[in-house]
N, C-alpha and C positions, 0 to 999 in steps of 0.2 A: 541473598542467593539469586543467580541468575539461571530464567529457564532455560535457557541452552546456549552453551558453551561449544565454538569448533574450533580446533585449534590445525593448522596444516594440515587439510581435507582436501585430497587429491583421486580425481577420478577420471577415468580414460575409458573411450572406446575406438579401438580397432587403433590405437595408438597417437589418437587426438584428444586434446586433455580439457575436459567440460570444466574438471573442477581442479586447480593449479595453485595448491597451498593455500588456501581458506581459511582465513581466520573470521570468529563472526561472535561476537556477543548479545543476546537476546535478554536485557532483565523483567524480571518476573511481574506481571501486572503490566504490560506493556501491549499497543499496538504498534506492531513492529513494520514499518512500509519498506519490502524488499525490492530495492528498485532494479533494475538492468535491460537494456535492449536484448530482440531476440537471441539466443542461443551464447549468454554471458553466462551461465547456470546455476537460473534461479529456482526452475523444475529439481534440476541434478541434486540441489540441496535438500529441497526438501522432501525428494525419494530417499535421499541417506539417513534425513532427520530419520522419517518413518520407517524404514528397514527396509525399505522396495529395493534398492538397490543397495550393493556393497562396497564401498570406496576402497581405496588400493591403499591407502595410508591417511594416515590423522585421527583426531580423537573427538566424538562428537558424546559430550555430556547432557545430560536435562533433569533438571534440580538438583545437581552437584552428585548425580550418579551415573553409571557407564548408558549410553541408549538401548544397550541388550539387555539391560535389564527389565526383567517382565512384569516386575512390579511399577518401573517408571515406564512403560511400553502401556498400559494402561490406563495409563495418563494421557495419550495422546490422541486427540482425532482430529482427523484432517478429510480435506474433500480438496484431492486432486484430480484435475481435467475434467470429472463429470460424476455425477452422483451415484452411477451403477443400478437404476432404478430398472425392475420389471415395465416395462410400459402399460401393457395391461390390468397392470393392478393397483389396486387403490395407495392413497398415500399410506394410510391407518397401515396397508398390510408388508410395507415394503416397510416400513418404521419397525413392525414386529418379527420380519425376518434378520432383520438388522440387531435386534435386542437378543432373539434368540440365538446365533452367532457369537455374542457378545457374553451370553452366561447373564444379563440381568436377572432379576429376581422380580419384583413391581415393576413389569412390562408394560402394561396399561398407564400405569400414574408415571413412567416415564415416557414413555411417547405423550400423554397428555403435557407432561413439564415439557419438551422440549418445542413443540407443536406451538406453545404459548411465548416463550423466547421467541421463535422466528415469526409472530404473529398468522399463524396458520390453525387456528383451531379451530375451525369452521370448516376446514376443507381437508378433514381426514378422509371423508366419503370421496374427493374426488379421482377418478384415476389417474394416474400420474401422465398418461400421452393426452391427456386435456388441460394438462395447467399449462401456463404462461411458460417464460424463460426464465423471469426472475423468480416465480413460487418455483419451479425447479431448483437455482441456486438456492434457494432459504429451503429446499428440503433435501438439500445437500449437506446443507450449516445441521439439521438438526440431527441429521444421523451422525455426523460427526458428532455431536454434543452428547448422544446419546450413552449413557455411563458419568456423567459430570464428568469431563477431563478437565485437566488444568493446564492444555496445551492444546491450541486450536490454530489446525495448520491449512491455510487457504490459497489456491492458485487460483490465480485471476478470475476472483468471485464475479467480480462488479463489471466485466469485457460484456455487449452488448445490452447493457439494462438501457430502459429511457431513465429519462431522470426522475421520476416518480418511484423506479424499482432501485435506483443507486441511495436515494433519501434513507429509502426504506432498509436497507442493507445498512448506512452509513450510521442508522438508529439503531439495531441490533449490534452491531457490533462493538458499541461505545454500551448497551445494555449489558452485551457479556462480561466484558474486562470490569465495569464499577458496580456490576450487583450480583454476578457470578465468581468474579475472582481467579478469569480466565485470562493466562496471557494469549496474544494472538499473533500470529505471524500470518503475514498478507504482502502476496504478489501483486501486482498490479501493473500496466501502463498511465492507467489514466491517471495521470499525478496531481491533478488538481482536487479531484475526488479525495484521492489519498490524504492529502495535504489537512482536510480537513477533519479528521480522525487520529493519523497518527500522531506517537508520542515520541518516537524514534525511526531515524530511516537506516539501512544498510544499503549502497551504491555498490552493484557488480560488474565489472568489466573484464573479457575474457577468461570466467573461473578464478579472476581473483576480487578480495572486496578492497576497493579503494579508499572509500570512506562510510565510516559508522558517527552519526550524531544524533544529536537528540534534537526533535523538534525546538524545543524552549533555547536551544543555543544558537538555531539556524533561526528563529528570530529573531535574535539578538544579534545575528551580523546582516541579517538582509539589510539592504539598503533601501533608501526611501528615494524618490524622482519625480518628477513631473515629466509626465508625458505632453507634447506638443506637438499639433498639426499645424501645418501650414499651409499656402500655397506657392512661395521659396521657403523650401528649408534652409538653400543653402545662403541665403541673404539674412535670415533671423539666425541661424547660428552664428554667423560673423558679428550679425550685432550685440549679441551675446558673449559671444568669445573677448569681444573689444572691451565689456562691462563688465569682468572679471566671472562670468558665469561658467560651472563644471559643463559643458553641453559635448553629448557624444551623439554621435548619429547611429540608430538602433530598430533592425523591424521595420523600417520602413516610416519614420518619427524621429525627432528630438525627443531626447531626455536628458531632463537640467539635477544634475543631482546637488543634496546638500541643500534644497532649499526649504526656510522654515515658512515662508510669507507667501500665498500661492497669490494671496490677493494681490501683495506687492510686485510679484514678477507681471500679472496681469492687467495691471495699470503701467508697469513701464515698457511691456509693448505696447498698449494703446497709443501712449504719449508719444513712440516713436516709430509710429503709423503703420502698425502691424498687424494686421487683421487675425485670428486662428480660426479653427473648426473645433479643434478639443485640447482641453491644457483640464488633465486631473490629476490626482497624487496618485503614485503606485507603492507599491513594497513590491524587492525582489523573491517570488516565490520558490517552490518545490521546483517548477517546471525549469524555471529561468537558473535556479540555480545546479539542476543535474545537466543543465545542457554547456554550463561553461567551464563546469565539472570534464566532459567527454572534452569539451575542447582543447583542454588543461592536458590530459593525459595524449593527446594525438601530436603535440606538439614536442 
């Protein structure tokens, strides 16, 4: 079963179309990386996911039932744009107006469960306009988690963390999915971050999605390269070109693709008196490949 199902999801405003026949499949146990440049809509989606907003046509399922239903509507939390926190008040008490809202029952031993997920359990006392920016997103994650969903819907968690608060975010959320049993749907820009979590990505471009794959298959086509610096590119790519080597000029470098011998390419520029600065192996990733992706489509 997959947790959410869209199938032609159309939505407009003032007669410009955010969301233009959407198809989108999400399966269950998944981090889901939703990818799209500004205003391709990837927000738009998932206010419909959540019921914020109400699309003009299409059908949006979650665990093979309608999304209005209130029983699978209970299943779902998300933390869109910002956490909606009291400033002046502690984390402890924004978690507990959040539970009572919610109709919990064990209010206490769930703010304590969720507090321990996003590694904040020591800082129920603090008030919430004193924590960082990243303990704000992680106490954004836990009121969403609050009620165990089985569907955890995230807009661009990880936008201004250092790398200390993305680690820590990139740890939590690989915690939810393998010892909660939470799938996760997550927006982002930053695709490298991304990259190393998810398990599936969906590509948006103007309301519509272009491509859906699963990590493990975008593996399995990246490409492998060597990068090379120089100081003539254009004199070591012809001598390249002359010795049967793939070489394309890229980024501002040579990349030799198809090669298995890094040692071998680097002793036959020595031999024929070519100096570098950098020759290492690459793989083509997320970033390289949502961008030749946009290229693909513009042509």
């Amino acid at each position: 079963m997959n947790a959410i199902e869209i199938r032609d999801l159309t939505k407009s405003f003032r007669g410009m179309y955010a969301l233009d026949g959407l198809d989108m499949t999400v399966p269950q146990g998944a981090i889901y990386g939703f990818i799209g440049e500004n205003g391709s809509g990837k927000s738009t989606t998932e206010k419909c996911i959540c019921g914020h907003l109400v699309p003009d046509k299409g059908k949006i399922t979650l665990f093979g039932r309608p999304y209005t239903d209130a029983g699978v509507r209970a299943k779902v939390g998300a933390l869109i744009e910002n956490a909606g926190c009291f400033p002046s008040s502690s984390v402890h008490a924004n978690l507990m107006m959040q539970a009572i809202n919610l109709g919990l029952k064990d209010r206490n031993g769930e703010i304590q469960r969720v507090l321990k997920i996003v590694r904040m359990e020591d800082s129920a006392r603090l008030t919430f306009k004193k924590c960082s920016l990243g303990m704000k997103q992680r106490i954004g994650i836990a009121m969403a988690l609050l009620g165990d969903p089985a569907l955890l819907i995230l807009d661009e968690p990880i936008n201004g963390l250092d790398a200390d608060g993305m680690r820590l975010m990139r740890e939590i959320l690989v915690d939810i999915t393998k010892n909660y049993g939470c799938t996760v749907l997550i927006s982002s820009h930053i695709l490298g971050e991304l990259e190393k979590i998810a398990t599936h990505y969906g590509i948006l471009r103007r309301g519509k999605m272009i491509k859906e794959i699963a990590a493990s298959e975008m593996d399995a086509r990246s490409q492998v390269y060597v990068s090379l610096k120089t100081q003539n590119l254009q004199a070591t790519a012809d001598l390249l070109w002359r010795s049967g080597y793939n070489v394309k000029f890229e980024e501002g470098e040579l990349r030799i693709y198809d090669v298995e011998n890094t040692g071998g390419l680097s002793a036959f520029l020595m031999q024929n008196g070519t100096f570098f600065s950098e020759l290492k192996p690459h793989k083509v990733g997320l970033e390289e490949y949502y961008v030749s992706l946009m290229r693909e489509k513009e042509m």
